[in-house]
C-alpha positions in Angstrom: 0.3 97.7 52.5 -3.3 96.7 51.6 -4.6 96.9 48.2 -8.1 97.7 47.1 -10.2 94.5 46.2 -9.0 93.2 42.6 -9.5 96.1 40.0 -12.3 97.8 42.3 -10.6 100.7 41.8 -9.7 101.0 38.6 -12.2 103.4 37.1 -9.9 105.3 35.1 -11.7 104.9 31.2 -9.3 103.4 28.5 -8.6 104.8 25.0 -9.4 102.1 22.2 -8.5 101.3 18.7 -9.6 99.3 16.0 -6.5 98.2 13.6 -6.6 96.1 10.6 -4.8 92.8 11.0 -5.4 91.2 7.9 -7.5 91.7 5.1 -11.1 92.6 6.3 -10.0 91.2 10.1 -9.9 93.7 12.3 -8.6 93.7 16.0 -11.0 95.9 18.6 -8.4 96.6 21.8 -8.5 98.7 24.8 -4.9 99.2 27.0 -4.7 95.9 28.1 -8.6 95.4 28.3 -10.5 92.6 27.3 -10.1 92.3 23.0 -12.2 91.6 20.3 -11.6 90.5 17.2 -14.2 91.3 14.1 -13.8 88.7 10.4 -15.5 90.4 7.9 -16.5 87.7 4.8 -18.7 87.9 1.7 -21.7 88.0 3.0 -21.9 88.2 6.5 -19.2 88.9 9.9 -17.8 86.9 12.8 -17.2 88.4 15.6 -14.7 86.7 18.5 -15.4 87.3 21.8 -18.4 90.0 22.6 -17.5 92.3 25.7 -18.8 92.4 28.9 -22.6 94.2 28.3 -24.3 94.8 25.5 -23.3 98.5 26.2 -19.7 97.3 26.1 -20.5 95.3 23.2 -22.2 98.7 20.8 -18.4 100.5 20.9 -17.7 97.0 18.7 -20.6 97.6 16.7 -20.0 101.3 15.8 -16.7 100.0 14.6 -17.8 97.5 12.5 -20.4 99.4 10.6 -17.3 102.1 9.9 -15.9 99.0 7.9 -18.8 96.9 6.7 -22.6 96.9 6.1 -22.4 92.9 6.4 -24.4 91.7 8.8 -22.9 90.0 12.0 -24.1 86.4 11.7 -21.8 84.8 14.1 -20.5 85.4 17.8 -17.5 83.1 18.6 -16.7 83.0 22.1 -13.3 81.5 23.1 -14.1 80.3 26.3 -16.7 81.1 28.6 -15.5 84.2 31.1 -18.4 86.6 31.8 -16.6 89.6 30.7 -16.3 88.1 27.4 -19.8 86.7 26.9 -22.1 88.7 28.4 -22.6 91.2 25.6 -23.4 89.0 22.8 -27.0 89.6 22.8 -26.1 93.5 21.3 -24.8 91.3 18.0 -28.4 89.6 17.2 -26.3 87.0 15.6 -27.4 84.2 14.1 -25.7 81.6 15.9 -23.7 82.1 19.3 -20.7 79.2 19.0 -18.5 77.8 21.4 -16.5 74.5 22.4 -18.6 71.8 23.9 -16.0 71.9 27.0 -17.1 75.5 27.7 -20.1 75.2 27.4 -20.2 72.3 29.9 -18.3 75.0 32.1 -21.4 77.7 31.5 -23.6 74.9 33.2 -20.9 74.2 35.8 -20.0 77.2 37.0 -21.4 80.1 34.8 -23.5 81.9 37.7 -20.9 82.0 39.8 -18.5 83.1 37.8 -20.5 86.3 36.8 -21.1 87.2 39.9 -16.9 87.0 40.6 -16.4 89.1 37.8 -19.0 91.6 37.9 -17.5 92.3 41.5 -13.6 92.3 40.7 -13.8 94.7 38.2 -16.8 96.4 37.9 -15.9 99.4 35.4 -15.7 96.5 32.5 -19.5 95.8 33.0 -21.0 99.2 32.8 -24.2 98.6 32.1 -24.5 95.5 33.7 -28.5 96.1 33.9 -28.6 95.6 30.3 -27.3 92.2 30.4 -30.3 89.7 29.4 -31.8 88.0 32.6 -30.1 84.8 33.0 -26.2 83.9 31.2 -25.3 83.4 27.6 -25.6 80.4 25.7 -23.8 78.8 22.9 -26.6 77.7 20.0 -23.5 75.8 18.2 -20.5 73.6 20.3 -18.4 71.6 18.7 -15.7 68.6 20.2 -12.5 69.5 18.4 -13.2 71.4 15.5 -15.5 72.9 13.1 -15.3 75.1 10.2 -17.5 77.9 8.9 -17.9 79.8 5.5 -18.6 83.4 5.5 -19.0 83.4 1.6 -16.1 81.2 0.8 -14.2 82.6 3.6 -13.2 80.2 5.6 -12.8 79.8 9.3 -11.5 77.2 11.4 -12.9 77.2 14.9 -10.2 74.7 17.1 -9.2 73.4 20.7 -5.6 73.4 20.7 -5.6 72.2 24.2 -6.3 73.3 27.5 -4.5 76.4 29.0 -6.5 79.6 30.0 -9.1 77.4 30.8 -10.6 73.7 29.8 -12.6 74.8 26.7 -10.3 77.6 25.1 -10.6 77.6 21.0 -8.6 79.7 18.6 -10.4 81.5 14.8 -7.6 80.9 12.2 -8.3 82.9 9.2 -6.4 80.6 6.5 -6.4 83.0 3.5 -4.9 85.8 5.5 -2.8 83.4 8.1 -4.2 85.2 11.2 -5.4 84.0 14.0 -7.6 85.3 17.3 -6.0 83.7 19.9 -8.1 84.8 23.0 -6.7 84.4 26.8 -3.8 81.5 25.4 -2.1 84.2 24.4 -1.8 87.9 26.1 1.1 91.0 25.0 2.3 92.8 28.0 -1.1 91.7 30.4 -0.8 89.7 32.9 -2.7 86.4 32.2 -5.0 85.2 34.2 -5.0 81.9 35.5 -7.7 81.4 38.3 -9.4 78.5 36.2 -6.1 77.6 33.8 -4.5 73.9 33.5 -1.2 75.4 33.5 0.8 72.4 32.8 -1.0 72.0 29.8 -1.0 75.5 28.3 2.4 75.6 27.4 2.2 72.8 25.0 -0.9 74.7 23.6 1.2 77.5 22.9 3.6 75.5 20.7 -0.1 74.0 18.6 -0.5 77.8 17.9 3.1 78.7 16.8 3.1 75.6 14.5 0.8 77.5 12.7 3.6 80.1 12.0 0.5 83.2 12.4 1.4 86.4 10.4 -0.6 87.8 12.7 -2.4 87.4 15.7 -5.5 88.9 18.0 -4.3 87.9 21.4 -6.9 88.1 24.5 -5.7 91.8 25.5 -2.6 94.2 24.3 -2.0 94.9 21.3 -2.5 93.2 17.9 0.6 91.5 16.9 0.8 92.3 13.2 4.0 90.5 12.5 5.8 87.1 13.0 8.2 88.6 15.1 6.0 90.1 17.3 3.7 87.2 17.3 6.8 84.9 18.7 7.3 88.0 21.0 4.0 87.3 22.9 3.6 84.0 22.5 7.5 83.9 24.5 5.9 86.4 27.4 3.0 84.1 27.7 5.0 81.3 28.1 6.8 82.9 30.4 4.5 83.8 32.6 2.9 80.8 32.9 5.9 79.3 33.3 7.6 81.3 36.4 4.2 81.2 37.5 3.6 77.5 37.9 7.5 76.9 38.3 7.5 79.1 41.8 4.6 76.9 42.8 5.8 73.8 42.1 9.1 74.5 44.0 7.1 75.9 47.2 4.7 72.9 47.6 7.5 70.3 47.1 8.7 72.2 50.0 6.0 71.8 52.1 5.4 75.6 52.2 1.6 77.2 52.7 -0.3 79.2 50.4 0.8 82.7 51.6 4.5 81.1 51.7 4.2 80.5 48.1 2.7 83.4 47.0 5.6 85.8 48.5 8.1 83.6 47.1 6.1 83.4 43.8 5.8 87.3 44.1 9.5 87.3 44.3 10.2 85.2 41.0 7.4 87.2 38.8 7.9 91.1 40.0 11.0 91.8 38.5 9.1 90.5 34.9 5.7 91.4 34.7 4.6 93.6 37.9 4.6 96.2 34.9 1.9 94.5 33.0 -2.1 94.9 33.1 -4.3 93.3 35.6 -0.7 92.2 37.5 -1.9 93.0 40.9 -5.7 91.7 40.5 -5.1 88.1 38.9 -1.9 87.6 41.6 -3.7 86.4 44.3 -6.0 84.5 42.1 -3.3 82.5 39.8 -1.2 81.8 43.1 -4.2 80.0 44.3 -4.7 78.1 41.2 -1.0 77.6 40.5 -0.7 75.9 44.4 -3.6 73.5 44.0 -2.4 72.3 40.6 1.1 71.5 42.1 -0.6 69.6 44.9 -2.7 67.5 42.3 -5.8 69.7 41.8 -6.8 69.0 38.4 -9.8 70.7 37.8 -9.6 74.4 39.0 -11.9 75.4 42.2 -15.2 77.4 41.1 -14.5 80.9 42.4 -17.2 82.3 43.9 -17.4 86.2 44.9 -17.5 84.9 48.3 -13.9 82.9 47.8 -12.5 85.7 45.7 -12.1 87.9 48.4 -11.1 85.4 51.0 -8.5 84.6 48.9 -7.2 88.1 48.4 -7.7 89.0 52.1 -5.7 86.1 52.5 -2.5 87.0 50.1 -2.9 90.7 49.1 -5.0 92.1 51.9 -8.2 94.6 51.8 -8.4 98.2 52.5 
């Protein structure tokens, strides 16, 4: 049976919360949509990862100015997917920071990448119109790592290591061990893994459990406000990377194509995850990717809206 293009037809509006996660850190979720997370210092805020529009982004805001008067001086972004980035202009922060490895992926392939996402799931950019003309920019990158005080709160800004994409970083709040994980880490959502180094991501997982979080902000689900829980979801995104590239692996070393590997990948993930968010859009998608890593594709295709749905005409079919 076809399926309708990616999430074009989920338009169904999603019931949010904004928990506590720490002292003054706050998670911002939405049912398995797109996360962010809020630090609230002395004298000013951080805010990781900024929505989708600036219309997406002012929900955010209302919440934050429930909690704090403290201006918003930062906008972290974890990696550079339009339906994070695209609302940080509602912020006015001071500073927009990112990794120097995403922003060399803005410059790469930042246009096109818009363009795939605005048209896979178009309820997450309501407002679209809104966005500034042209794509967000990091003011601040950094290599490896770089720390920021919000009074004396400190924040450490790192790349663990590649996984959800090259230029993922993580916000670990020392004084409160909690950390905003962004897409390395998702809790009963499917991740997505279109532009992910999947052999690497695994081994970024264990850089984040070394910190032994009390808590974490992952990319979407649920705020994990315990080190059980956090080891929950940091063992079901392993997991599903895992099975993921696993399948792959096994259906190119047998010479098999790329819808052959997709049924029999479809076959070893179902019975786990068809249950989680976004399963059935980032399939076709992390198949693709999965496939071309196993057969010695490093760096991850640019997806294009054009290539997005040839690919899923390809594997999942159009109605």
């Amino acid at each position: 049976m076809n399926k309708q293009f990616a999430s074009t037809g989920d338009l169904t509006e999603k019931s949010s919360a904004f928990v506590e996660v720490g002292p003054d850190l706050y998670a911002f979720t939405a049912d398995g949509d797109p996360n962010t997370g809020v630090i609230v210092g002395d004298d000013c805020c951080m805010v990781v990862d900024a929505q989708a529009t600036p219309r997406m982004a002012k929900d955010v805001i209302e919440h934050v100015r429930a909690v704090t008067d403290k201006p918003i001086k930062y906008v972290v972004l974890t990696h550079y997917h339009a339906v994070r980035v695209l609302g940080a202009s509602a912020y006015a922060a001071q500073s927009i920071v990112a990794s120097d490895a995403t922003y060399q992926l803005i410059v790469e392939r930042g246009e096109q990448d818009k363009a795939s996402e605005i048209g896979r799931f178009p309820r997450l950019f309501r407002g679209k119109e809104e966005i500034p003309q042209g794509l967000t920019w990091p003011t601040i990158s950094f290599k490896e790592e770089m720390t920021l005080f919000l009074g004396r709160r400190e924040v450490r800004l790192m790349q663990l290591g590649r996984g959800h994409t090259a230029g993922d970083i993580v916000a670990w709040v020392p004084d409160a061990n909690v950390m905003f994980t962004g897409d390395l880490v998702e809790y009963q959502s499917a991740c997505y893994c279109g532009d992910a180094h999947l052999r690497d991501w695994p081994q970024t997982l264990d850089r984040i459990v070394d910190f032994n979080p009390q808590a974490i902000v992952p990319g979407r689900g649920d705020a994990l406000r315990t080190r059980a829980d956090v080891r929950g979801a940091v063992a079901m995104t392993r997991d599903f990377v895992g099975t993921l590239y696993t399948s792959a692996e096994l259906a190119v070393a047998r010479d098999l194509t790329l819808r052959e590997t997709f049924e029999e990948t479809r076959r070893a993930m179902d019975p786990k995850f068809e249950g989680f968010a976004i399963y059935e859009h980032c399939l076709p998608f992390n198949v693709s990717r999965a496939f071309d890593e196993a057969s010695g594709v490093d760096t991850p295709v640019v997806w294009t809206a054009e290539r997005d749905r040839e690919v899923w005409g390809a594997l999942q079919g159009l109605v």
